[in-house]
Short mmCIF file of the C-alpha atoms (twelve columns), coordinates in Angstrom:
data_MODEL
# 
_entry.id   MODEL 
# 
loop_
_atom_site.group_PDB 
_atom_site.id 
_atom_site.type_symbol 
_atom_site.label_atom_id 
_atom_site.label_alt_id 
_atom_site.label_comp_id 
_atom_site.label_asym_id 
_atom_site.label_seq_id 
_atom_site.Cartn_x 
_atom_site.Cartn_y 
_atom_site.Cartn_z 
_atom_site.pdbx_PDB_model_num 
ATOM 1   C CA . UNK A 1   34.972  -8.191  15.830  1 
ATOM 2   C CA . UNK A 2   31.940  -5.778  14.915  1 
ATOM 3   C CA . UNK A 3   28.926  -6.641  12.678  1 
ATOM 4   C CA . UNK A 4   28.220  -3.944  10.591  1 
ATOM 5   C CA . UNK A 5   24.828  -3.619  8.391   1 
ATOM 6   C CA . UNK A 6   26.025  -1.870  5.088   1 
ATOM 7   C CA . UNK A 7   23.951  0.183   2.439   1 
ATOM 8   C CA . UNK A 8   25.701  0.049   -0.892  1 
ATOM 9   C CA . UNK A 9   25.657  0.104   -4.617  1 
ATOM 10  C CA . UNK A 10  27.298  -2.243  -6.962  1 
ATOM 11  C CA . UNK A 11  29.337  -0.954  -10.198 1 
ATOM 12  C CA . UNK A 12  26.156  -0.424  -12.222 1 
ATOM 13  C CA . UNK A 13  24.269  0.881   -9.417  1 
ATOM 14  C CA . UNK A 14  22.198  -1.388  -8.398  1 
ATOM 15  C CA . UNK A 15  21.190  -1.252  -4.700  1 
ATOM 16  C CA . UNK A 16  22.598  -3.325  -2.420  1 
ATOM 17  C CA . UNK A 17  22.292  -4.075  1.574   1 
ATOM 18  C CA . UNK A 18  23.992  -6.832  3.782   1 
ATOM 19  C CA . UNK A 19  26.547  -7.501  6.859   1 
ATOM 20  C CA . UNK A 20  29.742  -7.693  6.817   1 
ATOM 21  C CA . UNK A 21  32.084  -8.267  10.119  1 
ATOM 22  C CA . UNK A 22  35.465  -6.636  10.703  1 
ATOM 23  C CA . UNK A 23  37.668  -4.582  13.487  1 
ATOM 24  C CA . UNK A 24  36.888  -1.413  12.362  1 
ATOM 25  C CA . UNK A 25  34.522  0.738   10.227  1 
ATOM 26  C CA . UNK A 26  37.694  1.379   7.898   1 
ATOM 27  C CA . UNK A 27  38.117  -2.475  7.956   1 
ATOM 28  C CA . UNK A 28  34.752  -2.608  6.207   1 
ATOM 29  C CA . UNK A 29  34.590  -0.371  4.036   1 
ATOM 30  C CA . UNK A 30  37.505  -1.861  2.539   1 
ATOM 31  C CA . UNK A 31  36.481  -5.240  2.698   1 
ATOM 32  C CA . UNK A 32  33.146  -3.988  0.552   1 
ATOM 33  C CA . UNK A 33  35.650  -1.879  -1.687  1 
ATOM 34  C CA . UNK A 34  37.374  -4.317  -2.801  1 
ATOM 35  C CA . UNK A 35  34.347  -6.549  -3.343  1 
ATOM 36  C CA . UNK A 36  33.041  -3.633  -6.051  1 
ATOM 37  C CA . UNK A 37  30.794  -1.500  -3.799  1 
ATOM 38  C CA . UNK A 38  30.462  2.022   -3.331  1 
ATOM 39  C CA . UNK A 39  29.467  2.103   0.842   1 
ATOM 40  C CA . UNK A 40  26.440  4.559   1.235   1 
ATOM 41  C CA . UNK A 41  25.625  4.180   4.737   1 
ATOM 42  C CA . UNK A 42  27.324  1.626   7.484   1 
ATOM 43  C CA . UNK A 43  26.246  1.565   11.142  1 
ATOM 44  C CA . UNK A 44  26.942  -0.698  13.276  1 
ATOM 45  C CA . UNK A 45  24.519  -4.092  13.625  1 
ATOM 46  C CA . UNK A 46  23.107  -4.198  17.261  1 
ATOM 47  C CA . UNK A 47  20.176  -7.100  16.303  1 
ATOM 48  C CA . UNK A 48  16.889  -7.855  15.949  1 
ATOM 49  C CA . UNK A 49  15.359  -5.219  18.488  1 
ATOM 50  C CA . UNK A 50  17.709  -2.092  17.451  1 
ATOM 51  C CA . UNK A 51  16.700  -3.224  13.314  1 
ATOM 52  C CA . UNK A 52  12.889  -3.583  14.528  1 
ATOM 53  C CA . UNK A 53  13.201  0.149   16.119  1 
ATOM 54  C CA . UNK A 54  14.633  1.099   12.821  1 
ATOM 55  C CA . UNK A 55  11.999  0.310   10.418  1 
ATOM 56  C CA . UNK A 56  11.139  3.100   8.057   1 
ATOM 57  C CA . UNK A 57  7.485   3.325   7.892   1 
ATOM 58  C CA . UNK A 58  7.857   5.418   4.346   1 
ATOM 59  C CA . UNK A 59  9.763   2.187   2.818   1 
ATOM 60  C CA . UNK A 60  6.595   -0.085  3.920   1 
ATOM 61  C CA . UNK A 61  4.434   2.336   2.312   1 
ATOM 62  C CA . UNK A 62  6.215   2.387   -0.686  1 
ATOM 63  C CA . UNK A 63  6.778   -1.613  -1.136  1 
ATOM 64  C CA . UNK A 64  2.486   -1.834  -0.670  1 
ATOM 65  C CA . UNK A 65  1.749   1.228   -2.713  1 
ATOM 66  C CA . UNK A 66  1.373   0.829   -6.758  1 
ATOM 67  C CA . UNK A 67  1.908   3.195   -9.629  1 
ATOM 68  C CA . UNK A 68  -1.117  3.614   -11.270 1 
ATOM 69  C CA . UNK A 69  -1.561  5.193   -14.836 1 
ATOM 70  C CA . UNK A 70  -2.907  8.523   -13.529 1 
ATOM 71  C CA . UNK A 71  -0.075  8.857   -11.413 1 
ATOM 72  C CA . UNK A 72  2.747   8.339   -14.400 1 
ATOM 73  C CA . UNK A 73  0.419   10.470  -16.845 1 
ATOM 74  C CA . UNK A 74  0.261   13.408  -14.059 1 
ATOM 75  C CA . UNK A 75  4.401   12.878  -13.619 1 
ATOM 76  C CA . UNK A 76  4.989   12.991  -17.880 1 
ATOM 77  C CA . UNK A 77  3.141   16.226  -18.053 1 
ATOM 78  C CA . UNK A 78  4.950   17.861  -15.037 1 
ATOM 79  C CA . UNK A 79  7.984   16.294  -16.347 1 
ATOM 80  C CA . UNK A 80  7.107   17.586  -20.274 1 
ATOM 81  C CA . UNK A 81  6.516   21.254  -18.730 1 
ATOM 82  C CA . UNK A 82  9.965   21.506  -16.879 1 
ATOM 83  C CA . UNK A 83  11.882  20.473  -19.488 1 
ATOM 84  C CA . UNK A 84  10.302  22.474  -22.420 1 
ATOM 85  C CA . UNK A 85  10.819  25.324  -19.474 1 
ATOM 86  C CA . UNK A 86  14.769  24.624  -19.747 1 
ATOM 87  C CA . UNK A 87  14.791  23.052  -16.193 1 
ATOM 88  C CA . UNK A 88  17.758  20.900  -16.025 1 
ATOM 89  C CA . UNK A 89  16.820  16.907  -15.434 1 
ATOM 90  C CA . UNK A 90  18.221  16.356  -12.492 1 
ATOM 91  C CA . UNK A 91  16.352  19.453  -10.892 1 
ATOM 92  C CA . UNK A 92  13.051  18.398  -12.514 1 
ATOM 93  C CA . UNK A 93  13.029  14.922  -11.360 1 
ATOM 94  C CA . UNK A 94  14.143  16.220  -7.833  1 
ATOM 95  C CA . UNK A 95  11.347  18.923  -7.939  1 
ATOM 96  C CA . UNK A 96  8.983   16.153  -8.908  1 
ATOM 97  C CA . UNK A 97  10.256  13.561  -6.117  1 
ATOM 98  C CA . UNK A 98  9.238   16.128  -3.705  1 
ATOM 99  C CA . UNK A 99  6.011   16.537  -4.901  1 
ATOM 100 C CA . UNK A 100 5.155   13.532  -5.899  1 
ATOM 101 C CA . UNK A 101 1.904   12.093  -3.264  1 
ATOM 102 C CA . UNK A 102 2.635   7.950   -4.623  1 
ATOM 103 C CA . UNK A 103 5.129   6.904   -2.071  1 
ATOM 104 C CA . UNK A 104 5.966   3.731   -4.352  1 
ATOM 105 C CA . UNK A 105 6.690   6.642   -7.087  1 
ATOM 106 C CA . UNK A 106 8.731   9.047   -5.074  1 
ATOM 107 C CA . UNK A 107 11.213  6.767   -4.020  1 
ATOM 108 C CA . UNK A 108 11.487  5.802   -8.013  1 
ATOM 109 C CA . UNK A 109 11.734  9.063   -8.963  1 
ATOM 110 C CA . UNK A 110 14.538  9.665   -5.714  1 
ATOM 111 C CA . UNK A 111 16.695  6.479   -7.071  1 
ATOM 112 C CA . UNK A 112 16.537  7.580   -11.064 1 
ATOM 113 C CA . UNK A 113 17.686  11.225  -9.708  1 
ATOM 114 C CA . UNK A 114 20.691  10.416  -7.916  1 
ATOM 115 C CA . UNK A 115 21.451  7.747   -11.223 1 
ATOM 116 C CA . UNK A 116 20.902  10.515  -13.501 1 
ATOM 117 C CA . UNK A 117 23.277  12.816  -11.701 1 
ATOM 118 C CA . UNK A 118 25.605  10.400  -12.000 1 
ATOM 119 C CA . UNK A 119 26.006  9.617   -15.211 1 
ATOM 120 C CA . UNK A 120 23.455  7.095   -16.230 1 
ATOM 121 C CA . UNK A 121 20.531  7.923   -18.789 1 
ATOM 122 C CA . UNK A 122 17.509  8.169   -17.678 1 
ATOM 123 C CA . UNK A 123 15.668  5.534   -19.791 1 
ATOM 124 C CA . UNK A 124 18.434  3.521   -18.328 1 
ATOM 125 C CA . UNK A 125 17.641  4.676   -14.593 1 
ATOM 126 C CA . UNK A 126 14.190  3.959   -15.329 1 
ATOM 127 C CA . UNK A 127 14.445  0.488   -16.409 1 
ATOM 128 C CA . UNK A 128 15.439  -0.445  -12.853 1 
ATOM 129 C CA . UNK A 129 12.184  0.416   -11.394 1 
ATOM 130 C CA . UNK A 130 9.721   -1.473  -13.598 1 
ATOM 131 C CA . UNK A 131 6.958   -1.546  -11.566 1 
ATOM 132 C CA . UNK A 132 6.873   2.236   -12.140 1 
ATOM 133 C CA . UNK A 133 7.737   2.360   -15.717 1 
ATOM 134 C CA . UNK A 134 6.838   -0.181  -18.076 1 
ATOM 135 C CA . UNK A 135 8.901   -1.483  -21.224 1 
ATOM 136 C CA . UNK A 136 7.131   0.869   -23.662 1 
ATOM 137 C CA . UNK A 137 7.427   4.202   -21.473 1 
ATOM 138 C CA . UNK A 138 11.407  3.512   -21.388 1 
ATOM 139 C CA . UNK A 139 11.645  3.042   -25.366 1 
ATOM 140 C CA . UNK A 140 9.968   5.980   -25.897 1 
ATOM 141 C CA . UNK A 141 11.792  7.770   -23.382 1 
ATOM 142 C CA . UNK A 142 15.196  6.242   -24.866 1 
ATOM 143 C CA . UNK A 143 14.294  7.534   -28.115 1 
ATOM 144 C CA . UNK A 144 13.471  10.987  -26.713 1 
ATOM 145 C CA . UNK A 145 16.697  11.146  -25.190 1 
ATOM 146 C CA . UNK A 146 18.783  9.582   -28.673 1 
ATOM 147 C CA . UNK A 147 16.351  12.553  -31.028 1 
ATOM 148 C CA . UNK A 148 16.887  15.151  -28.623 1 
ATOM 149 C CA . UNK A 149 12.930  15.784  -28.392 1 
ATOM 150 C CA . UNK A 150 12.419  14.487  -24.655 1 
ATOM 151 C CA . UNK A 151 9.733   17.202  -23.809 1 
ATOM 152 C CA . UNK A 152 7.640   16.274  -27.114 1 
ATOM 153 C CA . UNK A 153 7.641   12.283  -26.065 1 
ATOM 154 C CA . UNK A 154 6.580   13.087  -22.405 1 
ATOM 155 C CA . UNK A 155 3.599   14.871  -24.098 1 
ATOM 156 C CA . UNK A 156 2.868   11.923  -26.355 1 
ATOM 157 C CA . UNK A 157 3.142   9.580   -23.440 1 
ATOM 158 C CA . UNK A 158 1.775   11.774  -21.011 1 
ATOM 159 C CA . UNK A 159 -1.977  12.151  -23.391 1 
ATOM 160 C CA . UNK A 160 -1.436  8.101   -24.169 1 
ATOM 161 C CA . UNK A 161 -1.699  8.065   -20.202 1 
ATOM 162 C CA . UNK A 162 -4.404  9.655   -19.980 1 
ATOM 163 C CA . UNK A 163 -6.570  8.213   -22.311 1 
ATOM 164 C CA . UNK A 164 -5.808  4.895   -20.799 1 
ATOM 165 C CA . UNK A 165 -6.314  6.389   -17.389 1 
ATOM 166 C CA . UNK A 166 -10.083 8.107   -18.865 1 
ATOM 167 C CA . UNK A 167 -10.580 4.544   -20.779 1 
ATOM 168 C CA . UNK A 168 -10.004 2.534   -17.403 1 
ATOM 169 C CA . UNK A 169 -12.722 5.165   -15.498 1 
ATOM 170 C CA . UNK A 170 -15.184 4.258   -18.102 1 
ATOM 171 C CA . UNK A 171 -14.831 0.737   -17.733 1 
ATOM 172 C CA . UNK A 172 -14.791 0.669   -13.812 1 
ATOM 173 C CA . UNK A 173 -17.929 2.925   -14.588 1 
ATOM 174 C CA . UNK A 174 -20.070 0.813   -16.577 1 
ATOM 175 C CA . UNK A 175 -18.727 -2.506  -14.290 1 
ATOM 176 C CA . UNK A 176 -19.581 -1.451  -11.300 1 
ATOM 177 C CA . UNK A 177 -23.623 -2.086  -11.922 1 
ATOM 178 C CA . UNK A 178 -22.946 -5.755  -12.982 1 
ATOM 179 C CA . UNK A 179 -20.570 -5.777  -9.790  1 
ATOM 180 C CA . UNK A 180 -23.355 -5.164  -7.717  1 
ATOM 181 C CA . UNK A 181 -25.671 -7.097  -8.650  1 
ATOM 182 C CA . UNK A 182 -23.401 -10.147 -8.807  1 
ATOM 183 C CA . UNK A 183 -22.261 -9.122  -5.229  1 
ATOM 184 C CA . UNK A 184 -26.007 -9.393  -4.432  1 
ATOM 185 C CA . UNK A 185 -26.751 -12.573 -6.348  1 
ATOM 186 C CA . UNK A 186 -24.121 -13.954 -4.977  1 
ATOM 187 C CA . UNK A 187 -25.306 -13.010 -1.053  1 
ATOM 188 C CA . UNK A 188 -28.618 -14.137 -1.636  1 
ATOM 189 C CA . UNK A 189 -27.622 -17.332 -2.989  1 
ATOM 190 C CA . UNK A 190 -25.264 -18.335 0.323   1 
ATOM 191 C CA . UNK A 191 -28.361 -16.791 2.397   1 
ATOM 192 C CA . UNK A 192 -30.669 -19.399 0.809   1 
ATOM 193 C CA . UNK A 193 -28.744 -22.418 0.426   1 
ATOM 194 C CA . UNK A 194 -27.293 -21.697 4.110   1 
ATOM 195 C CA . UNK A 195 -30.305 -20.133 6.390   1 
ATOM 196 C CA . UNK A 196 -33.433 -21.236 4.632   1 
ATOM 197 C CA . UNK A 197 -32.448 -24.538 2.893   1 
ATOM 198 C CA . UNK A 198 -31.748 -26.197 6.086   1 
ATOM 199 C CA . UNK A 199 -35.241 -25.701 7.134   1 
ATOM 200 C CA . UNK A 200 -36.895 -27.644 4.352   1 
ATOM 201 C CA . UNK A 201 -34.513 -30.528 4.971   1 
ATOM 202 C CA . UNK A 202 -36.216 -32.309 7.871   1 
ATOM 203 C CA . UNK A 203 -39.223 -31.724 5.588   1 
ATOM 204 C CA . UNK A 204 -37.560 -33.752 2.889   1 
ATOM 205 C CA . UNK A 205 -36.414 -36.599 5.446   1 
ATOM 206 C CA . UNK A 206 -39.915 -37.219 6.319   1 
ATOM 207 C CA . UNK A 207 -41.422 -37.430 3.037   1 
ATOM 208 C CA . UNK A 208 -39.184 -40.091 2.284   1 
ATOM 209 C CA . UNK A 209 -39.719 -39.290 -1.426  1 
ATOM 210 C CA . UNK A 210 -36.523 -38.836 -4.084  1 
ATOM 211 C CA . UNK A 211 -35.651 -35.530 -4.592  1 
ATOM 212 C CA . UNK A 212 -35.010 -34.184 -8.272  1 
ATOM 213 C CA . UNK A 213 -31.452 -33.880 -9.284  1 
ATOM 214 C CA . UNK A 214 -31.661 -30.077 -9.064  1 
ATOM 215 C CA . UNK A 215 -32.646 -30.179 -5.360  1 
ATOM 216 C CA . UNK A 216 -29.984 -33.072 -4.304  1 
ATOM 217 C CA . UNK A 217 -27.560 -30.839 -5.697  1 
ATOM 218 C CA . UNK A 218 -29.197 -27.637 -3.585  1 
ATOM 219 C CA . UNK A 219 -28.937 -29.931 -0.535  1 
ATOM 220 C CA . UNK A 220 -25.760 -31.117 -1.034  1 
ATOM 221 C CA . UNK A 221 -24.234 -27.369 -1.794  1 
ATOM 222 C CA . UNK A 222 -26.043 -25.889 1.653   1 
ATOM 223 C CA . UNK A 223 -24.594 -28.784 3.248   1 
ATOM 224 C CA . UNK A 224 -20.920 -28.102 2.080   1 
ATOM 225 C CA . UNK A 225 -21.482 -24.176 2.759   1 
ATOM 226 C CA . UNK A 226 -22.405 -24.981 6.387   1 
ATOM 227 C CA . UNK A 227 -19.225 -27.423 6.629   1 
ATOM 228 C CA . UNK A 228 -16.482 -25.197 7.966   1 
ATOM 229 C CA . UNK A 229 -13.350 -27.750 6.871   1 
ATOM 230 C CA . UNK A 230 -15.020 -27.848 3.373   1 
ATOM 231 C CA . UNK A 231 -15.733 -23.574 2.890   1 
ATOM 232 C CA . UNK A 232 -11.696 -23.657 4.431   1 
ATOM 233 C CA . UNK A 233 -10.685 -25.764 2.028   1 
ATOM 234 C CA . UNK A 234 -12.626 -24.485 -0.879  1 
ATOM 235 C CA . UNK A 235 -10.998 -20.843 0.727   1 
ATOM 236 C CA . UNK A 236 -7.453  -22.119 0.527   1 
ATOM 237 C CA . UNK A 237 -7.950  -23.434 -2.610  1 
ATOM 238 C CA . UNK A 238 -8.668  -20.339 -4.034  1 
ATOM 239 C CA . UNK A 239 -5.881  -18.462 -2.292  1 
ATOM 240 C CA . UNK A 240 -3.549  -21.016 -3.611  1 
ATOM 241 C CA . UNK A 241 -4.854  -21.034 -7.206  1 
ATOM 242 C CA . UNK A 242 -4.510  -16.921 -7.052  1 
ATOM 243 C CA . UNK A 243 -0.693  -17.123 -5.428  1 
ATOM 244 C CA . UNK A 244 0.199   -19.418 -8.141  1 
ATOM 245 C CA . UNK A 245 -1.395  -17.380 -11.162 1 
ATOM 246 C CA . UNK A 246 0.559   -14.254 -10.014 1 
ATOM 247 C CA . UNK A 247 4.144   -15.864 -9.867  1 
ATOM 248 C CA . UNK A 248 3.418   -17.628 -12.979 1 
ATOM 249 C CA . UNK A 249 2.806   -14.093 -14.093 1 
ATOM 250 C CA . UNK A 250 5.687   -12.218 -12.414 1 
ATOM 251 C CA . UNK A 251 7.802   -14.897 -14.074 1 
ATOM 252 C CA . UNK A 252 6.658   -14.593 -17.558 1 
ATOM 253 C CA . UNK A 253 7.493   -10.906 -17.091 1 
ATOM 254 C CA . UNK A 254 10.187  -11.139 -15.637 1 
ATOM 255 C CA . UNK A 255 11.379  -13.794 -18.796 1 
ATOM 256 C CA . UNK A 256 10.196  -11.538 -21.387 1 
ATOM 257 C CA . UNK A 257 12.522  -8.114  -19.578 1 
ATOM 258 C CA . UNK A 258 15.234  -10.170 -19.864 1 
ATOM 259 C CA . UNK A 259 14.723  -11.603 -23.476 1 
ATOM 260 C CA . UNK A 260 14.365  -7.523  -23.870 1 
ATOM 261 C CA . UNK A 261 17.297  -6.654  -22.598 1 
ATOM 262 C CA . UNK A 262 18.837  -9.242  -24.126 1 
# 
């Protein structure tokens, strides 16, 4: 028997992709047929080193890119002009796949075409991608779509986008001062307590005299930051504490899209 990697869809068209074994290609497509999936692609599974060789470099892009605001305002208008032009959807959001420089986006934008064309409504088709479009952008494109005045909400959203967008330049603007100097502060500070502290230890040692609290704590912070199991662990306890705060948050999103849907 043959190991086959399949590329499917389920009945709402969700994306699917696993192995399956049979005799014969027919074999498994009717195995996955009668599971409920529509086959999109099956080749045959030669392992690890065949799979390696047949990476798709666009697909790594994509899952490492992000959607930023400029890039959905920039899409709305685009989108907004076509239709108001009479373009038909499916040929807008294909026009605007191909042009579309996010690879993160394009593939979106690929994925709610083919939905669209068939059958599926586009706020509907969106809602499957929401790291590209948020809860908001699908209402208001839902309610586009129910009062028949798509082009005039992917205005609204497209200028709501774009002040956001011109908002987030301002901040980044005025931050980036504070930034810097903090960045600096920050250097100097390790330089001190790590280079030049040090120095005036020995000095210390042979006074013999007790230190002020400040300066214990100055000696005992240089000699943590030249401790390479303490700055690792101090390191790893930040990476931890920054893994856990962003699956705490993908959860709570994830909990409040379903108690949306629902």
């Amino acid at each position: 028997m043959t190991t086959y990697a399949v590329r499917a869809r389920d009945a709402k068209g969700n994306p699917k992709r696993q192995k399956v074994t049979a005799n014969s290609p027919a074999e498994a497509r009717t195995m996955l047929r009668e599971r409920g999936l529509f086959v999109q692609e099956l080749t045959e599974d030669r392992g690890l080193i065949d799979n390696l060789s047949k990476i798709d470099l666009k697909d790594l892009q994509s899952s490492f890119a992000s959607v930023t605001v400029k890039d959905k305002a920039v899409f709305s208008r685009q989108f907004a002009v076509l239709i108001n032009a009479g373009v038909a959807m499916v040929r807008g959001l294909g026009v605007l796949s191909d042009q579309c420089p996010n690879p993160k986006l394009k593939k979106a934008l690929q994925e709610i075409s083919s939905d669209v064309q068939q059958g599926t409504n586009l706020s509907d088709a969106m809602r499957k991608h929401p790291s590209c479009f948020d809860n908001l952008y699908t209402a208001m494109v839902e309610a586009g779509e129910v009062g028949g005045v798509l082009d005039e909400v992917m205005n609204r959203l497209s200028t709501l986008l774009e002040d956001i967008a011109r908002l987030q330049n301002q901040i980044k603007s005025a931050m980036a001062y504070p930034i810097a100097v903090g960045v600096i502060a920050v250097t100097v500070f390790v330089g001190m307590t790590v280079f030049l502290l040090p120095t005036f230890a020995d000095i210390f040692e042979q006074l013999d005299a007790e230190l002020p609290a400040f300066t214990q704590l100055m000696m005992t912070i240089s000699e943590i930051l030249r401790t390479p199991m303490y700055v690792g662990g101090v390191i790893l306890l930040i990476v931890v504490l920054v893994f856990a705060y962003r699956q705490y948050y993908k959860r709570e999103q994830a909990a409040k899209r379903w108690i949306a849907s629902s």
